[in-house]
C-alpha positions in Angstrom: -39.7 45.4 -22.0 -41.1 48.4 -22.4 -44.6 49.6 -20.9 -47.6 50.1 -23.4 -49.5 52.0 -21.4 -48.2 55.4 -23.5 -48.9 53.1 -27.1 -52.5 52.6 -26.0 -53.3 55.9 -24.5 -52.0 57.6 -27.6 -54.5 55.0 -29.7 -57.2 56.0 -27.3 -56.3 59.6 -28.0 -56.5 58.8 -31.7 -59.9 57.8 -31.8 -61.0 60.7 -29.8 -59.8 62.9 -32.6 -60.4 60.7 -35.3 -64.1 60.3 -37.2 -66.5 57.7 -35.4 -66.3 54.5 -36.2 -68.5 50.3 -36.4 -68.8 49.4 -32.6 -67.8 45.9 -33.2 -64.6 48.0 -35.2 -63.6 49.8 -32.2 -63.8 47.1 -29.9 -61.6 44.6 -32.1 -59.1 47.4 -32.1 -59.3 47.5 -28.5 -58.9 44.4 -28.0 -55.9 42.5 -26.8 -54.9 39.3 -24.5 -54.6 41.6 -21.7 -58.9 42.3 -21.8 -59.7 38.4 -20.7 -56.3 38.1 -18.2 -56.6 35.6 -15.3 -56.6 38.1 -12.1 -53.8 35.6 -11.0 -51.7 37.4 -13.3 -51.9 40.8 -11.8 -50.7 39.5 -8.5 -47.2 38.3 -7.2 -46.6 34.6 -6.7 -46.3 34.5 -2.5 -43.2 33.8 -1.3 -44.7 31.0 1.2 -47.8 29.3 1.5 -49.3 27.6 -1.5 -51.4 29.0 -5.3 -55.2 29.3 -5.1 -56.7 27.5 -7.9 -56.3 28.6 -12.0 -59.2 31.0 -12.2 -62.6 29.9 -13.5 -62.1 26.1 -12.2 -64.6 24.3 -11.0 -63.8 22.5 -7.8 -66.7 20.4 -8.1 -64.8 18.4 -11.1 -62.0 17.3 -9.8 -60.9 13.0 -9.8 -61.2 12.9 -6.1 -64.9 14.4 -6.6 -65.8 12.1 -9.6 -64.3 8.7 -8.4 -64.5 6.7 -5.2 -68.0 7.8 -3.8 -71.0 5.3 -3.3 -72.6 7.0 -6.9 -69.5 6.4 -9.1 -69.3 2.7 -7.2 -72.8 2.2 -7.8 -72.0 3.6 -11.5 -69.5 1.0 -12.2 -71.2 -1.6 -11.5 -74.1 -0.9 -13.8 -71.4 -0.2 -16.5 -70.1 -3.5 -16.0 -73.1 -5.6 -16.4 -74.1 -3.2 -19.5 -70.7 -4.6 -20.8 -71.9 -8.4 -20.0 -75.1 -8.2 -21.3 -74.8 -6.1 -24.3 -71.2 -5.6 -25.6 -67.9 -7.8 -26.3 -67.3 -9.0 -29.2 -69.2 -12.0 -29.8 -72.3 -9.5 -29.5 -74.4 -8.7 -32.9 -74.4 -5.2 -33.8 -78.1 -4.5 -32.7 -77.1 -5.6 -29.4 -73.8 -3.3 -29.0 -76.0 -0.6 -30.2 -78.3 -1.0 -27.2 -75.5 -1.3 -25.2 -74.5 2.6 -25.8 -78.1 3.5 -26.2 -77.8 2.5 -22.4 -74.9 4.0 -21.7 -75.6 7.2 -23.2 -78.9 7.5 -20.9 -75.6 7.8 -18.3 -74.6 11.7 -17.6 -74.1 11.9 -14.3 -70.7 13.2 -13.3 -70.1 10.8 -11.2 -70.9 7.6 -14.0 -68.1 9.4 -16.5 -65.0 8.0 -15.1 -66.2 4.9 -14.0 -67.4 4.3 -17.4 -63.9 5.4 -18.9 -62.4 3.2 -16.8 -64.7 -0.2 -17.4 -64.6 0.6 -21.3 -61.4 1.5 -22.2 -60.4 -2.0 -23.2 -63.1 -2.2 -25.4 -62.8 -2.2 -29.3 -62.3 0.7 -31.0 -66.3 1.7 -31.3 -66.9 2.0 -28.0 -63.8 3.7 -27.2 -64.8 6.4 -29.8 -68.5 6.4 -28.3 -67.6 7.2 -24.9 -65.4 10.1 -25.7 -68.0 11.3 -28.1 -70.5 11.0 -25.9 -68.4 13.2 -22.9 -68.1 16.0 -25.5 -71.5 16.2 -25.4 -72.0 16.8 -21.6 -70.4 20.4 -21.1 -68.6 20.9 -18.1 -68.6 17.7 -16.7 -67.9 15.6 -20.1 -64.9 18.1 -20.4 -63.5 17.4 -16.9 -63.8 13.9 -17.9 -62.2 14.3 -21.2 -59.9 16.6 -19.6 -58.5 13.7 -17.0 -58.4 11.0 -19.6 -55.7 13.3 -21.9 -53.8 13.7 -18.3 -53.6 10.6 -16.5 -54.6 7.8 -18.9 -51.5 5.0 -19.6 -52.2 5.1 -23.7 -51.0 7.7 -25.5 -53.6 7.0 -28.3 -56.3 7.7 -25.5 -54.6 10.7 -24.2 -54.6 12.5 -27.4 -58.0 11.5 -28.6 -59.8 12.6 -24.8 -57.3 16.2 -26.0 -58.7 16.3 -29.6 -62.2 16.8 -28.0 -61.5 19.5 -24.9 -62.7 23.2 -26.0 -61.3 26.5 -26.2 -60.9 28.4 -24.3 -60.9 26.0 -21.5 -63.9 25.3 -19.8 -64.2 25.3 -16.2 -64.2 21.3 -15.6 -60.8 21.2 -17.8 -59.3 23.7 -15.9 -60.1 21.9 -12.6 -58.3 18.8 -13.7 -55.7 20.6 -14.7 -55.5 22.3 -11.0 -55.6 19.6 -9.6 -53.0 17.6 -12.0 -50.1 20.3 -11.7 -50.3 19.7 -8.0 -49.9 15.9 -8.7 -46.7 14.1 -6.9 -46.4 11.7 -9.9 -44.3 13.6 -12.7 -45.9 11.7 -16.1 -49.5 13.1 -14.8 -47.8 16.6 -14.0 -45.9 16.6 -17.3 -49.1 15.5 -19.4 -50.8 18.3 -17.5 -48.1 20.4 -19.4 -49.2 19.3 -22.3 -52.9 20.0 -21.6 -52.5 23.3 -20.6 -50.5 24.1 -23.8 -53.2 22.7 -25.7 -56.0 24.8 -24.1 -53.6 27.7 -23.8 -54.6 28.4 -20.6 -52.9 31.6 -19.1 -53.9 30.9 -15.7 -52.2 28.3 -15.2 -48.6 29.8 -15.7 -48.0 30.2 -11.9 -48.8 26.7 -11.2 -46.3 25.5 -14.1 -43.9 28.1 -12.9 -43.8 26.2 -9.4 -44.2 22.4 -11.2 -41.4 22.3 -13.7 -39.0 21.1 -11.1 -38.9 19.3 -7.3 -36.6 18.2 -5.4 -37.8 15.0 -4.3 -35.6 13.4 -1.2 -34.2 9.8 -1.5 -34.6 7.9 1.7 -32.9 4.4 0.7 -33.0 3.3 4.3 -29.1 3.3 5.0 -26.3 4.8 3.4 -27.2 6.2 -0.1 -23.1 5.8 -1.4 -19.9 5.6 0.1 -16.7 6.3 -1.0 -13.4 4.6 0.9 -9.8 5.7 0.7 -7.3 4.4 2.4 -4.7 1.1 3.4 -6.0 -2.6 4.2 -3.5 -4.5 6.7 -3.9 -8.5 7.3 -3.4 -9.6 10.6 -4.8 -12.7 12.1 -7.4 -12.7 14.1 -7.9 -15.9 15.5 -6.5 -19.3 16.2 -8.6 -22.8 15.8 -6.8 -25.9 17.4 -6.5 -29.1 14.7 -5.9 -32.0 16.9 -5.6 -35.7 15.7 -3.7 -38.6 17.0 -0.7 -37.7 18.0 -0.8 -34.2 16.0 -2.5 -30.6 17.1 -1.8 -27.5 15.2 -4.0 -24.3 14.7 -5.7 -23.2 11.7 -5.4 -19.5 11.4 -8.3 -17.1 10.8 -7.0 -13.6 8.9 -8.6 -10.1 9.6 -8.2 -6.8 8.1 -7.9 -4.0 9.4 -8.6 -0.7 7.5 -6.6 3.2 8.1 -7.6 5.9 6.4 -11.3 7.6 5.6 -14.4 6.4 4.5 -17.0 9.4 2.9 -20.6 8.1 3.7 -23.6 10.0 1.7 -27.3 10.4 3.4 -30.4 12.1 3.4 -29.9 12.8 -0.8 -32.0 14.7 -2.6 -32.8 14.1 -6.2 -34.1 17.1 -8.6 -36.5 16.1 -11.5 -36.8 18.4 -14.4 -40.5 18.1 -16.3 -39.8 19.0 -19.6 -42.7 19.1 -20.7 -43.5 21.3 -18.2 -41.1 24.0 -18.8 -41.4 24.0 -22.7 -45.5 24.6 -22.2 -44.1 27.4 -19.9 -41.9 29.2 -22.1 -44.0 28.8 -25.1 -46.3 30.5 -23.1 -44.9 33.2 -21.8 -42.9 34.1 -24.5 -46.0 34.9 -26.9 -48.2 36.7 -24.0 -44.9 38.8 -23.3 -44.0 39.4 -26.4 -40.2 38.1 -25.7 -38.5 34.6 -24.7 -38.1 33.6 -21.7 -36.1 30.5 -22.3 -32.4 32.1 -20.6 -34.8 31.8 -17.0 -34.0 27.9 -17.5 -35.1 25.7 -14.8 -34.4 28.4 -12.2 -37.6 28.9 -10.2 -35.9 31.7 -8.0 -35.1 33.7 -11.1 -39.2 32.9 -12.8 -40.5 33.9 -9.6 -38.4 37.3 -9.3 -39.6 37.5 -13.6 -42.9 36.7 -12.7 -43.6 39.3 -9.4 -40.8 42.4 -11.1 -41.8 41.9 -15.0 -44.9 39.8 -16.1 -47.0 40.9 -12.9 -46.2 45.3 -13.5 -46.8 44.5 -17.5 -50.2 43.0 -17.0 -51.0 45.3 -14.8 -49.9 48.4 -17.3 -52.5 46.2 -20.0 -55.1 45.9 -18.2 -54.7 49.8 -17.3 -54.4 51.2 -20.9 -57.7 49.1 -21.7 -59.3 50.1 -19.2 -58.7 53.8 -20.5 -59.3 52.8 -23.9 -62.5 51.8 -22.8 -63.2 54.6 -21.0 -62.3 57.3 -24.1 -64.5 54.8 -26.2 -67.0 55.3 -23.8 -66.6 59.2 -23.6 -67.0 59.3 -27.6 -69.8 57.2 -27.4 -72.2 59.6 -25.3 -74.8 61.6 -27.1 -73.3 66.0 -27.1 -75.1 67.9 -24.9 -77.9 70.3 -26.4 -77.1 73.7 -26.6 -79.0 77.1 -26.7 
């Protein structure tokens, strides 16, 4: 694709020449998807070594951060005997009302997914509370929300906790989504996929570049398949003596013995292909670039050699042409010096 670096420059020069115009005007005229660009963009994917994290997560919101420590243990506990005491179905409605009046007095990040996790089974109201009341915490409630749409079993759940995550993403969404694309299990990486198509999070595209496909290796423990070809011959193997009175004989035990080859296949290696993945990848890209990327396939050689020759240079040429529309804005924008 061609560079539009000489488009914009010639726009910048236009409104140089041309009468002076709203603020708020010139600047939606200016801008573009290139003025917001994740810095990861502008920079090749390395060759070894591993991705930093999508700009503008927060680590801090991550599973392993909000689950398993003495808080969220202590957390689910509490949760559990607010559920005894105050829910379940047998329970009048004052009483399930108290019951999230308590639970909503819970914001910590670390009572969240404990409280997802204790609930979930619940009827349909408190299902619909505890999402609710995530949306209402900012980053943390989002990281939550943001882990339910990824990892949870129900589909129902999945797309409700999605229904509630902001855009642009916010930076407890896009830690979950970090960590999610680096998952081993392929249904949390490919519902990451789906996430990050949802919150149309650009950052992320090296990451999904890298986790559309593995090559995961298949260690059954012996031979994975075998394949035999050639000629079985009987022969007998061994004699057992029969004796009675006044009788002996021998009862013959056959063998075989093959001739010819037998093909023995080890150490496989199986390649998975996350869909989901790769169409949140190419819908992606495609719009941002302005043309499909769908013929790079599965390939990661040929995204990465896309990714570090084309996308990276093109960003790059955005970000410079705003830059120096910016700067000619700028130049208009300053009072004339007096003269004599």
């Amino acid at each position: 694709m061609t560079s539009i670096l000489p488009i914009l420059l010639s726009f910048a020069a236009f409104l140089l020449s041309s009468p002076p115009a709203a603020p708020d005007a010139i600047d939606a005229a200016a801008m573009g998807s290139g003025r917001d660009l994740p810095p990861n963009l502008l920079e090749p994917i390395p060759s070894r070594g591993g991705l930093g994290e999508i700009p503008g997560a927060d680590p801090s919101l991550t599973c392993r951060r909000m689950l398993g420590s003495p808080a969220s243990r202590a957390a689910e506990e509490e949760i559990k005997l607010i559920r005894r005491r105050w829910l379940g179905t047998r329970r009048d409605p004052a009483m399930r009302a108290e019951g999230m009046r308590l639970l909503r007095e819970m914001t910590a990040p670390t009572s969240l997914l404990p409280m997802h996790a204790v609930l979930r089974e619940e009827k349909d109201d408190v299902r619909e509370f505890v999402l609710e009341h995530f949306a209402s915490l900012g980053s943390p409630g989002q990281a939550a929300l943001a882990c339910i749409a990824i990892r949870d079993a129900d589909p129902s759940l999945r797309r409700a906790a999605m229904r509630r995550l902001t855009i642009p993403a916010d930076p407890g969404a896009l830690a979950m989504l970090d960590e999610a694309l680096r998952d081993t299990t392929h249904a949390v990486v490919n519902h990451a996929g789906v996430v990050a198509s949802h919150l149309q999070a650009l950052g992320a595209i090296p990451h999904l570049i890298l986790a559309q496909a593995t090559a995961d290796t298949i260690s059954p423990g012996g031979g994975a398949a075998w394949i035999a070809i050639g000629t079985q011959i009987s022969y007998i193997a061994n004699l057992i003596p029969i004796v009675g009175n006044n009788v002996a004989t021998f009862q013959p035990v056959p063998g075989t013995v093959m001739e010819g080859v037998v093909l023995q296949i080890d150490g496989c290696v199986a390649y998975s292909y996350r869909v989901d993945v790769h169409r949140t990848l190419v819908a992606m890209t495609t719009e941002d670039y302005g043309q499909s990327t769908e013929s790079l396939g599965y390939d990661p050689r040929a995204w990465r050699i896309w990714f570090n020759e084309v996308y990276v240079p093109f960003n790059r040429d955005r970000v410079a042409a705003i830059r120096a529309i910016d700067a000619a804005i700028g130049t208009k924008d300053e009072p004339a010096p007096s003269g004599s």
